[in-house]
SEVEX-331062 format. One record per residue: residue in one letter; x, y, z of N, C-alpha, C in turn. Coordinates in steps of 0.001 Angstrom, whole numbers, plus 524288, in hexadecimal, padded with zeros to 5 digits. Layout:
REM SEVEX-331062
aXYZXYZXYZ
...
//
This chain:
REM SEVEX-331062
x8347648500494538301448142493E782ED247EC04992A
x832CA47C0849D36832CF47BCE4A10B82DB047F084A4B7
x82EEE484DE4A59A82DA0488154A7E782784487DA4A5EF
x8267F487874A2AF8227A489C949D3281DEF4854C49F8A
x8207647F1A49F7181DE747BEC4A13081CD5479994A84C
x81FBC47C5F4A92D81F4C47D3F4AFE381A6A480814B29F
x81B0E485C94B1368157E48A0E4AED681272487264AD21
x81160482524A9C480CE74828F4A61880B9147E9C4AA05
x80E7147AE94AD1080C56477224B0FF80B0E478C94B5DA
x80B0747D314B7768097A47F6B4BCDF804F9481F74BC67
x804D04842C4B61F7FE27486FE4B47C7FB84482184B449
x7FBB347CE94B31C7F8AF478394B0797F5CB4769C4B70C
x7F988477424BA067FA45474174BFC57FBED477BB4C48D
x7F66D47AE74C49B7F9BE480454C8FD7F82A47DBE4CE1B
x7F76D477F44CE527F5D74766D4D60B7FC93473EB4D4E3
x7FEB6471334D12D8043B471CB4D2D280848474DE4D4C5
x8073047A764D1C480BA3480114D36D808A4480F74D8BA
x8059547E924D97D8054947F4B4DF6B8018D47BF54E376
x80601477B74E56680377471734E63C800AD472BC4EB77
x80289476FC4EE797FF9F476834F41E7FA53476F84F47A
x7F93147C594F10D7F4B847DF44ED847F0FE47B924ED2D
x7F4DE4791C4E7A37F14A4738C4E74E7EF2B4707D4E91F
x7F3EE46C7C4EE807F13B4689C4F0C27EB0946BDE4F522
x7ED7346F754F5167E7A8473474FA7B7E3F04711A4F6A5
x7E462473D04F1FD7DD7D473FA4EE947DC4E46D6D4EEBC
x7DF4E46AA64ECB47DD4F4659A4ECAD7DAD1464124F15D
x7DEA54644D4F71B7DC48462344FAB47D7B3463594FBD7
x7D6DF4694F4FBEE7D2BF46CD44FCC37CD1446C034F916
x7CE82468CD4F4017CA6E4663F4F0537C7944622F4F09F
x7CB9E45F534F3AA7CA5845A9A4F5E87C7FE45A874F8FB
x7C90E45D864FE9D7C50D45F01502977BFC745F9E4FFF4
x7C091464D04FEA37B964465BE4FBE57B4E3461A64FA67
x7BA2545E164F6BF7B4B945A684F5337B5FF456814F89A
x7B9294556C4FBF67B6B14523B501637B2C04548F50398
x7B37F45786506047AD3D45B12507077A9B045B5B504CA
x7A93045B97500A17A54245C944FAAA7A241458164FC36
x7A63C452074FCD57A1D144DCE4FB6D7A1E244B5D500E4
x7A30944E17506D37A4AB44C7950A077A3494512B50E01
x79F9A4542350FD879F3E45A4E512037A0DA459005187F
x7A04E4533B51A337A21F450FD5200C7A7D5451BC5201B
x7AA5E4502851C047AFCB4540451D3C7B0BC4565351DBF
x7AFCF45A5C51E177AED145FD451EAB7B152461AD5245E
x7B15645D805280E7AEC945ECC52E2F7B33445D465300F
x7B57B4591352D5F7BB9F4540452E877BF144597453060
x7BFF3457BB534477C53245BFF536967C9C0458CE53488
x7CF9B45B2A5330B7D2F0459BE52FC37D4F7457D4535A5
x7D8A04543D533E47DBD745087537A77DFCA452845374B
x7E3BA4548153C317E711456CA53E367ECEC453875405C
x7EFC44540E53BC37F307451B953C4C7F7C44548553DAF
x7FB8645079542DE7FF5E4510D54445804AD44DBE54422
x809B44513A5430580D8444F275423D810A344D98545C7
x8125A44727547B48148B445C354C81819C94473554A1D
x81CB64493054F32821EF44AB154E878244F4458C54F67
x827EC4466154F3282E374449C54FE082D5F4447C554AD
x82DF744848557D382F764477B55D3982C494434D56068
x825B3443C855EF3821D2441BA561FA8243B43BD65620C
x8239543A6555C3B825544350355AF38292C4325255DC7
x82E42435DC55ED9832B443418560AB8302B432CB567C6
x82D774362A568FD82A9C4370F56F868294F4331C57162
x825044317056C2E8206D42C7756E27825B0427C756D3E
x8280D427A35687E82A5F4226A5693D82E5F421D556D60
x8314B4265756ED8834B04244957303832DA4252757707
x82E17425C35780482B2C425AF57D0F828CD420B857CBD
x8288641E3F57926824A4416CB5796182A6841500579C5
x82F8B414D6579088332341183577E0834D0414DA57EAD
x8357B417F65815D8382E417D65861F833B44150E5898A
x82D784154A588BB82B004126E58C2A82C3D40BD658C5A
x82D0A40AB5586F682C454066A586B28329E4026458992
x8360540527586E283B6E404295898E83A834064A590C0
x83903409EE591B083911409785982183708404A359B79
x833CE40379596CA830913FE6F59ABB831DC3FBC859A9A
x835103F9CA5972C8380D3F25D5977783C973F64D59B05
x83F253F9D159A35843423FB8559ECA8401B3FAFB5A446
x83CF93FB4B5A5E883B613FC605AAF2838713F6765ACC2
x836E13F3775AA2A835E53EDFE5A9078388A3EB825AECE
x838663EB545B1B6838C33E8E85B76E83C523EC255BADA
x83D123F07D5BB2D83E793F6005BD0883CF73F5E85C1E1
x840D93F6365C6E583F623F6785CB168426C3FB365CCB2
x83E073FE985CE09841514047C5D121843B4404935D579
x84864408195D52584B02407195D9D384A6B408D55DDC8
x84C794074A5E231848AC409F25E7FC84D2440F915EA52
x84AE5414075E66884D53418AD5E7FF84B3841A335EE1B
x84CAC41A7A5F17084B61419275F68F84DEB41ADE5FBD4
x8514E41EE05F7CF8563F421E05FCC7857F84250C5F8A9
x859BC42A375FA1F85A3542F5F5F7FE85DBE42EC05F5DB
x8635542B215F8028671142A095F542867004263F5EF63
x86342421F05EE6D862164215C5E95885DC3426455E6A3
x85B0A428C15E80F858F142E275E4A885C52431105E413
x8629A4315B5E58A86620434775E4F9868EE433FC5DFFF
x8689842E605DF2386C0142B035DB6F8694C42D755D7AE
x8646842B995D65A85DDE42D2D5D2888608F432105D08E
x85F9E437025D6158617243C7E5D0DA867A843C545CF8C
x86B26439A25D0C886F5B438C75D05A86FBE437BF5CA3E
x86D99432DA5C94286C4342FA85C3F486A1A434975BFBD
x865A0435CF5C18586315439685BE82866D243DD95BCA9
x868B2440265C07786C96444A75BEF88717D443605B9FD
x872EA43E325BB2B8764C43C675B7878745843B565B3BA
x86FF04385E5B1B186CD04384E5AE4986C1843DEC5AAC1
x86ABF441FE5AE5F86B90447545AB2C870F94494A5A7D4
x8733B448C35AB2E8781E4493F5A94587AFC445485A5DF
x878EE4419C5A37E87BF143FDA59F34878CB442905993F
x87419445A359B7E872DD449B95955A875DF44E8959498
x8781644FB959AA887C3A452F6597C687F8C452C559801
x8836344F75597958879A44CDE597928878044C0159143
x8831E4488658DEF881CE448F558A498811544F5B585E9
x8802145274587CE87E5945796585C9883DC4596B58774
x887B6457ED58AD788C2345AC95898288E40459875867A
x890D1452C6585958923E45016582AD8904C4523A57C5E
x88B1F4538457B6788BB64556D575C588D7145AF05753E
x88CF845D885788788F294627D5779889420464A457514
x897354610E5797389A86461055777089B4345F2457295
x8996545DAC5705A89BE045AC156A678984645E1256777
x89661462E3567F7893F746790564F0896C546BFD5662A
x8981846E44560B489B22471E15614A898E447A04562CF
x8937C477365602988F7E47BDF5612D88E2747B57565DD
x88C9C47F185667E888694811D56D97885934801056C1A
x882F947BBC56F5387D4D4785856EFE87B9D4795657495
x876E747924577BA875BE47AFF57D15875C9476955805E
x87872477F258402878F6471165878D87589470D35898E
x86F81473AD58A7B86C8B4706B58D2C8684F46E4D588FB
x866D247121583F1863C846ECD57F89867A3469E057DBD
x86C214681057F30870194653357C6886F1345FCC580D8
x86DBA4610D587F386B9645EA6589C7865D045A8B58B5A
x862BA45E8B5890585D9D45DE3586A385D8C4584358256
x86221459DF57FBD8620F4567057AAD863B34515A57B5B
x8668A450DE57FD0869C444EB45810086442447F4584D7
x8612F44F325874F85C7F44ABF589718588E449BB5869B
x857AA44B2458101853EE44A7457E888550D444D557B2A
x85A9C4447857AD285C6A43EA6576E385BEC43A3457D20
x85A5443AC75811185770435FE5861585370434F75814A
x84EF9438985810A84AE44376457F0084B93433D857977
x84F2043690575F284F38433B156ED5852CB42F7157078
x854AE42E44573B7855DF4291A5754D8530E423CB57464
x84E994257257670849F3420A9575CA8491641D8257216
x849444210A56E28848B141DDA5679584DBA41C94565D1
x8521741E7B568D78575241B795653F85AC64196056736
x85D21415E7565C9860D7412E55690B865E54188256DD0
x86882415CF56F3C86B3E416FD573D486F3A41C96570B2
x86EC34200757275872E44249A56FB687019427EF56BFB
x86E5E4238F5688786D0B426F15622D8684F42A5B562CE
x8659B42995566F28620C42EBB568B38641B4343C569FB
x868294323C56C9886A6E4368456FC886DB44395856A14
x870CD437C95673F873D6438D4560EF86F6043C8455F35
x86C724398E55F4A866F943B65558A5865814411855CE5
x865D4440E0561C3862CE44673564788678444A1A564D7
x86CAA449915648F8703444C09564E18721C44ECC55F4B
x871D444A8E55CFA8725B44CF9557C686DAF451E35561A
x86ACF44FA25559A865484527C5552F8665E459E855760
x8673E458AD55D2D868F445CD4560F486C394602055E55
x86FA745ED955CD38745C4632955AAB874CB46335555CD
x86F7945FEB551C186F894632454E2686897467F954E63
x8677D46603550358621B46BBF5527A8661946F72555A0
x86B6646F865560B86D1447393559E58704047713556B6
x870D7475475502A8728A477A954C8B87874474FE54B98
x87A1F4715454D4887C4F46DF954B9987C4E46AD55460B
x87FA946B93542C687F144692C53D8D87E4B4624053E9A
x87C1145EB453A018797E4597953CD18802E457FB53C93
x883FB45810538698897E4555F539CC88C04454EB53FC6
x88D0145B2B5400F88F4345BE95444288ADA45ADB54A84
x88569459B154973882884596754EBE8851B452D754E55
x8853144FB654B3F8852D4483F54ABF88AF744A4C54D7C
x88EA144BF154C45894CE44B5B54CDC893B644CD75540E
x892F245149554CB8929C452BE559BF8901A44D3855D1B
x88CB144B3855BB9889354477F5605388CB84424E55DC2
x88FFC4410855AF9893C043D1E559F28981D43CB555E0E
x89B14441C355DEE89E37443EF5616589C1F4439156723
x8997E4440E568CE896CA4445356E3D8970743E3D56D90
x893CF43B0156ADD8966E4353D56B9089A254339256D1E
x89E5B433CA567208A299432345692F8A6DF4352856E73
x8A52B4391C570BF8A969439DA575D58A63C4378A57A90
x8A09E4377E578D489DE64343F57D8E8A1A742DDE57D3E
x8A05D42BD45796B8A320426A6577A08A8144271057B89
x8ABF4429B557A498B05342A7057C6B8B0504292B582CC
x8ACAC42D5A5827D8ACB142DDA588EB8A9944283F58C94
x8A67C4270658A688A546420B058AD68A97641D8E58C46
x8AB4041D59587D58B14F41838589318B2774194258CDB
x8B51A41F3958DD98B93D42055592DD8B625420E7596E7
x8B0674207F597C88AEA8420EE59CF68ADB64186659F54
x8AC644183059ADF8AC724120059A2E8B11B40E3959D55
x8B5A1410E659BEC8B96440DE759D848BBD9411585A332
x8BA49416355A4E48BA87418A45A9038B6C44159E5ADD4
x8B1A7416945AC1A8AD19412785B03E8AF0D40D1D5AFED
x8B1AE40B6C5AC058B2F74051F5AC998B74F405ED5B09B
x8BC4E406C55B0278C03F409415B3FC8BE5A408DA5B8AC
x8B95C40D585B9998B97E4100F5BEE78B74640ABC5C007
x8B40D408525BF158B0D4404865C2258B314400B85C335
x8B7283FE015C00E8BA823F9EF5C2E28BD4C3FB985C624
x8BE48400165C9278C31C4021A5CD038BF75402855D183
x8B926401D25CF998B52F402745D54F8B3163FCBE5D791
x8B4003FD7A5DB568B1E23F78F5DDF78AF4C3F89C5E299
x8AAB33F69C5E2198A7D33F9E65E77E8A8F73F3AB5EBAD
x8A9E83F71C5F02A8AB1D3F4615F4E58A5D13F10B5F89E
x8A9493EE105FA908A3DA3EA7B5FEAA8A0003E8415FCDB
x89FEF3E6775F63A89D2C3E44E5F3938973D3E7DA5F16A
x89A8C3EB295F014896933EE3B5ED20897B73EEF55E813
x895883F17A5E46E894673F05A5DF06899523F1905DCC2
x89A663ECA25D81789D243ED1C5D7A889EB23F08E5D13C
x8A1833EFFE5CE4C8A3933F37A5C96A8A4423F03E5C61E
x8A2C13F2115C0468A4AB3EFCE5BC268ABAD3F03D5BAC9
x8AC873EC935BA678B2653EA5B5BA2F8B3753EE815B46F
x8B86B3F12D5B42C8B9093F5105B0378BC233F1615ABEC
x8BF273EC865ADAB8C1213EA315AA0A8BD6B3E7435A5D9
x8B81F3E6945A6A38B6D23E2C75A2798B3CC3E64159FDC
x8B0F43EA455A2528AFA23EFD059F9A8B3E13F20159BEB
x8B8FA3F11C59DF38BC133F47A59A1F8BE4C3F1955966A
x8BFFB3ECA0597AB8C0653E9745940F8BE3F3E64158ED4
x8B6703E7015919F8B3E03E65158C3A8B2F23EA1E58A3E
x8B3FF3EE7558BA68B2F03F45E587DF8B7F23F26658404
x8BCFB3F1F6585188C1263F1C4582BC8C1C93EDB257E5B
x8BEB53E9BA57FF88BEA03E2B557C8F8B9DC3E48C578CB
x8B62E3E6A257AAD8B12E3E823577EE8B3C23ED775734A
x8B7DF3F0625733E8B8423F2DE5700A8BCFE3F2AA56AF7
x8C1073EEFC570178C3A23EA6756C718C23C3E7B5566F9
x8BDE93E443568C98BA5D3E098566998B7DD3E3FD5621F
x8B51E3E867562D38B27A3EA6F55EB68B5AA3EF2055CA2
x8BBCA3EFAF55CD28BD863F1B5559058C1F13EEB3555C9
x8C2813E8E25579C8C5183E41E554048C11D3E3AD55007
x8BB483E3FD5510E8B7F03E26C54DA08B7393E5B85488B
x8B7583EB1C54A658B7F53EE765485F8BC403EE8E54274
x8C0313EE335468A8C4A33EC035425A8C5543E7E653E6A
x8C4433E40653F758C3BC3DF1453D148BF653DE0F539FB
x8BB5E3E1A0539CE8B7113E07E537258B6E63E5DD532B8
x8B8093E40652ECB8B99B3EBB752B478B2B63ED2152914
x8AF7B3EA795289C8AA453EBDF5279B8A9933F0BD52EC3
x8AA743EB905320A8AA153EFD25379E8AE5C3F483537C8
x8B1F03F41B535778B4B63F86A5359D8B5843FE7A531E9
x8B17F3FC4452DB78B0134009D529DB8ABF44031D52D0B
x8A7FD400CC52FEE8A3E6402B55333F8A696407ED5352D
x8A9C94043F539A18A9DB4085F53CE08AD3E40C1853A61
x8AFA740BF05374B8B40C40F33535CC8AFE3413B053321
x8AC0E4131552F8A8A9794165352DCD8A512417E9531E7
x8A45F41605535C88A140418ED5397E8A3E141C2953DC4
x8AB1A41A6853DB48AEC641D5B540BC8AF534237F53F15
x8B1614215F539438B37742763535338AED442BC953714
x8A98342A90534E38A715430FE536A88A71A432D453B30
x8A83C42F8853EA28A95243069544B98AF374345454668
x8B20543304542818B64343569544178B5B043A97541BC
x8B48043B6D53B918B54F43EB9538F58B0C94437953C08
x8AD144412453D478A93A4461B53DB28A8D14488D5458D
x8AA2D442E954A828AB23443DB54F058AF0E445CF54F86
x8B3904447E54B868BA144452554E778B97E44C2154D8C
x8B91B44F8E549108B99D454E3549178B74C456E955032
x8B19F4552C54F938AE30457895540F8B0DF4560E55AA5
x8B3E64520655AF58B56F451D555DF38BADB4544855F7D
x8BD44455F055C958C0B945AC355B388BF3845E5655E8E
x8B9BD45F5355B138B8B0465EB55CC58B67C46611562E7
x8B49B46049564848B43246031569548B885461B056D6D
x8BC5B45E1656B6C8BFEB45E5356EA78C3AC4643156FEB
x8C4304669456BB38C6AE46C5F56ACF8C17E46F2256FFD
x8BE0246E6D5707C8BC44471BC5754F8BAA046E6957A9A
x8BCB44723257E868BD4F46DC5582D88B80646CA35858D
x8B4DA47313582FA8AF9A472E5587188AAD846D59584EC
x8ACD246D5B57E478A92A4689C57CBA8AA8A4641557E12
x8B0BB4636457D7E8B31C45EA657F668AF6445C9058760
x8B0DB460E15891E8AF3645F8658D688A7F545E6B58E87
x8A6454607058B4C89F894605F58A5F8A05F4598C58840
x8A405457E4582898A1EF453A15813D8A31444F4758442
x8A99944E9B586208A99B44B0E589048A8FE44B5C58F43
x8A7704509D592128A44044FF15961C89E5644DD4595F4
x89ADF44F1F5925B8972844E3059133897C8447665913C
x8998B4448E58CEB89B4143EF858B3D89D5A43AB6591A5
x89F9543E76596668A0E843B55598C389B5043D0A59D6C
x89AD14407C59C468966A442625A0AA890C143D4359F55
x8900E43C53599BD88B9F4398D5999488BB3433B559BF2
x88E7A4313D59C168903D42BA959E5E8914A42BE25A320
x893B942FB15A5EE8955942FD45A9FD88F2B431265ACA0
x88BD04344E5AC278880F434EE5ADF588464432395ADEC
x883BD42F055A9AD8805B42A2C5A98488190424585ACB5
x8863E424A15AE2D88913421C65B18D8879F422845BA07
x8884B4285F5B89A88785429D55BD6687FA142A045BD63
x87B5C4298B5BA33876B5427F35BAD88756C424445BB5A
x8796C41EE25B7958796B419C15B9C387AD0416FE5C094
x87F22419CA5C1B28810E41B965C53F87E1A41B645CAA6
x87B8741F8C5CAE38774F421495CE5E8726041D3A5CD6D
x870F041B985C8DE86D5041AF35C90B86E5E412CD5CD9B
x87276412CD5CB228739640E165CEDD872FA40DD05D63E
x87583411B35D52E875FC413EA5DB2B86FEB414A25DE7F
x86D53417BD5D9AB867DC4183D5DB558638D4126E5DCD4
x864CC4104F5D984861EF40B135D9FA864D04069A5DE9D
x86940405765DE3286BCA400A05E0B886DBE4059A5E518
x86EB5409AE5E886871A540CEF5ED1D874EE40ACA5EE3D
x87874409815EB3087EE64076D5EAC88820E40B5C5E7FF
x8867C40B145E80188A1640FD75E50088C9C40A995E0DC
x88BCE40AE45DCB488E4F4096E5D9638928B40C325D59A
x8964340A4C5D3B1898ED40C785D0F68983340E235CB8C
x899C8413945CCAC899384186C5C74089B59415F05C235
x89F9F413C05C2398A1FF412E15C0408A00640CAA5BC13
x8A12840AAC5BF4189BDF4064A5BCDA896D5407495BBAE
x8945F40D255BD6488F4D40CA25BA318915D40F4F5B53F
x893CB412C25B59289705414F45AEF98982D4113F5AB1E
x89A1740B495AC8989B1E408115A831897C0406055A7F2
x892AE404855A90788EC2403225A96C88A144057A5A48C
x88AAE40A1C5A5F2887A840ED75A3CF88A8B40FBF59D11
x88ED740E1859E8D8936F40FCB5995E892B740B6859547
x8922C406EB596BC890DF401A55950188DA64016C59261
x8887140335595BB8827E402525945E881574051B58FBA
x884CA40AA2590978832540E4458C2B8846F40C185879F
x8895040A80587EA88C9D407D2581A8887BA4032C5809B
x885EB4002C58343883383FC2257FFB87D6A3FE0858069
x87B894028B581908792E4061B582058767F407A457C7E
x87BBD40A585799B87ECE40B78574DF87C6D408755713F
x87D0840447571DC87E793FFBC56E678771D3FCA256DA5
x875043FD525721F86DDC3FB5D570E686A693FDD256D61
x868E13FB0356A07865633FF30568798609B3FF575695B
x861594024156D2085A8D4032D56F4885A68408E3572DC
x855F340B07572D885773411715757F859D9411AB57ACC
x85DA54136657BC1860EC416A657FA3863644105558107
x864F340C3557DFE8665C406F157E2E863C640348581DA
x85D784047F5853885A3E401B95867C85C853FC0A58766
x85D4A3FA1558B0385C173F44A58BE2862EC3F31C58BBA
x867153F4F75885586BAC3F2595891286E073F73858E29
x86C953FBA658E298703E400795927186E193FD39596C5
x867883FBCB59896867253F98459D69869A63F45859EDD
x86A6E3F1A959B5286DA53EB6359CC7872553EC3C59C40
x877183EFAA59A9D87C4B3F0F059A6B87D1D3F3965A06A
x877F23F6515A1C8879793F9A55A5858772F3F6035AB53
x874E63F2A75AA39873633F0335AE9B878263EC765B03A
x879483E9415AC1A87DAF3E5735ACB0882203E9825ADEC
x882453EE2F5AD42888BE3F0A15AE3F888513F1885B541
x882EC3F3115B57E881D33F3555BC1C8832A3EF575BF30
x880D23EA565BED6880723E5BA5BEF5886853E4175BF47
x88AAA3E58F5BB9C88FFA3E3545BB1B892193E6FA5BE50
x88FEC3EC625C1328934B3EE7F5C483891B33EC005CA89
x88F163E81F5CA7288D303E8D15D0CA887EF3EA615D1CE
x883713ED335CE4A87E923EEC95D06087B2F3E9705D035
x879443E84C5D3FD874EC3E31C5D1F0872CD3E5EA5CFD2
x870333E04E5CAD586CD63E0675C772867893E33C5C666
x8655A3E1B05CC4B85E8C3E5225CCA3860033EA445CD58
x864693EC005D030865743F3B15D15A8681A3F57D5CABC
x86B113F2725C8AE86CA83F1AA5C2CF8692E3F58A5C03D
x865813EEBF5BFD085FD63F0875BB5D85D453F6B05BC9C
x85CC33F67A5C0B4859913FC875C36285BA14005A5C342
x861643FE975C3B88652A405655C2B186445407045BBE7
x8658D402C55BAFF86435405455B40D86084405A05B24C
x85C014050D5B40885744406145B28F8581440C2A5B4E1
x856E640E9E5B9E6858AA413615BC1585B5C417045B83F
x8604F414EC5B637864D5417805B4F886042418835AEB4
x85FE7413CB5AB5785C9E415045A59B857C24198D5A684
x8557D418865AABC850B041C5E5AB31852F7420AB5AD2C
x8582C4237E5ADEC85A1B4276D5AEB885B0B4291D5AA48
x85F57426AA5A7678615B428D05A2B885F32427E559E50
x85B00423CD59E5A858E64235F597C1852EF4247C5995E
x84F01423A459CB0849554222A59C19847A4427CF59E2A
x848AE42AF75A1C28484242E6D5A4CB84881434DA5A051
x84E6C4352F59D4084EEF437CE59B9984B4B439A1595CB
x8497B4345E5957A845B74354758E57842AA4383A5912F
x83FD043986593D683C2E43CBD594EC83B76443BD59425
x8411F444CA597A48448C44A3E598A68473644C5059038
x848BC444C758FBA8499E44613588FE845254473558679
x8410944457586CB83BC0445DF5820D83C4244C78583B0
x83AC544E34586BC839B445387587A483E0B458ED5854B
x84261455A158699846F5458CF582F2847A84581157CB6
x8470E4524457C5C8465A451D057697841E24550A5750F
x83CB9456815759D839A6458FA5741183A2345EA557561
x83D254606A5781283DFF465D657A6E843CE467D6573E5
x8462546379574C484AD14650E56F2F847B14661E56C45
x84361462CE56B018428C4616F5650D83EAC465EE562F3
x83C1C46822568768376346D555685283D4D4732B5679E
x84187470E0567AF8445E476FE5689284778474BA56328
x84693472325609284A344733D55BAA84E9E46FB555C4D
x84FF046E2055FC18565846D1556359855BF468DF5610F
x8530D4646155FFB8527445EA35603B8506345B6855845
//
């Protein structure tokens, strides 16, 4: 009976057994007698509609949000007087290092992929998350384009999140120990005849130590705070600890992840670096711009605003400032140093981000 009355409703209603059909004739009925009582329609050319992508959208807005952030950045900006070959030396000095913390980055994930992924499309990617930076706070651009990356590279989505977790945490690692290495080196440097001087490694190392003290008593003592972290610890262990296993069992990834992890800081150090040198033609210490740079990034981290806008330049000015750079060469080196590593590169990124995203990769 079912069947019997199924048949008998498709003979009653044959623009249902076939709705596409259908909707044509209707529309097509409708037309007519618009025309019928209307023959000037007739002539109306149909309006041609287009679908804005994804990508465009993402273009225009982080192209109004980097204009608009450059300009309060540049907001009483005085250029420096490059003026001898030896500060234009510093310039490609900076720049070069600047390059090299994307692949320092692109090694760093490699390693924590167990598949052959291509290191220079892996570099690409690496400069295309400069660009998705814009719209998201400090890191989580760079996450959301990495992830993304290695799962378009045939990466399952579990294992692409675990892999760019892993690349975290040995970067993490390698942080601390470069942290308390640049703190070290810089208190053992004292520049002579009253020249610039170094951030003192004891109160650097000591509030890293009181500062982590402090927030793991809290930790403890507070069991609402300690279910937190404990349930945001557990998937951390269960799903990084295997992968870092399998890292470690090979030496060539081991050496890709944590060469990569120490290569990125260290190189962004040595652009800060130069870029000091370039502006003030003093030799300041490496070592103090590393904790400087190491600092800025952590509260960097912690802003939420894209690529941490407004707290990396005042962490990093005052860290200059506490080594010995006056204030006005300060302000100007980090302006230099930001328009190396953050303002400069969205550009080289839009073009790669859209070059991934036209090849499938993105």
């Amino acid at each position: 009976p079912t069947a019997d009355h199924a048949a008998q409703s498709t003979a009653d209603h044959p623009a249902e057994a076939r709705p596409t059909a259908g909707r044509a004739d209707v529309v097509s009925a409708i037309r007519d007698r618009i025309v019928a009582l209307h023959p000037e329609a007739d002539d109306v050319q149909p309006v041609s509609l287009e679908r804005v992508r994804p990508r465009t959208v993402l273009s225009v807005v982080g192209g109004a949000v980097a204009f608009y952030l450059l300009a309060t950045q540049l907001t009483g900006f005085q250029m420096p007087k490059l003026n001898t070959w030896q500060a234009w030396g510093w310039v490609v000095g900076a720049v070069v290092a600047s390059g090299l913390t994307y692949v320092a980055a692109a090694f760093n994930l490699l390693g924590c992929v167990k598949e052959r992924v291509p290191v220079g499309r892996t570099i690409t990617a690496q400069v295309a998350a400069a660009f998705a930076g814009l719209v998201a706070p400090a890191a989580v651009g760079g996450l959301a384009v990495n992830t993304r990356y290695l799962q378009r590279a045939g990466i399952p989505v579990a294992r692409a999140v675990t892999a760019v977790g892993v690349s975290q945490v040995i970067g993490f690692a390698c942080y601390l120990v470069l942290l308390l290495l640049f703190s070290a080196f810089a208190g053992s440097h004292q520049k002579e005849s009253g020249g610039l001087s170094a951030i003192t490694p004891s109160a650097t190392v000591t509030g890293v130590v009181i500062a982590l003290a402090v927030i793991g008593l809290l930790i403890a003592a507070i069991p609402r705070l300690r279910a937190l972290v404990l349930s945001r610890v557990k998937p951390l262990v269960t799903d990084i600890g295997p992968e870092l296993l399998q890292v470690a069992r090979s030496p060539r990834k081991l050496v890709q992840a944590f060469g990569g992890a120490v290569g990125l800081p260290m190189a962004a150090s040595l652009c800060l670096w130069a870029s000091v040198n370039a502006v003030s033609g003093s030799d300041v210490n490496l070592a103090a711009m590393g904790v400087a740079y190491l600092v800025a990034k952590a509260v960097g981290s912690l802003v939420p605003t894209p690529g941490g806008i407004g707290g990396v330049e005042a962490v990093l000015t005052a860290g200059l400032t506490a080594a010995g750079v006056p204030s006005a060469v300060a302000a100007t080196s980090v302006i230099v140093f930001r328009l190396l590593t953050w303002w400069l590169p969205v550009i080289p990124g839009w073009f790669a981000f859209t070059a991934l995203q036209k090849r499938g990769a993105l």
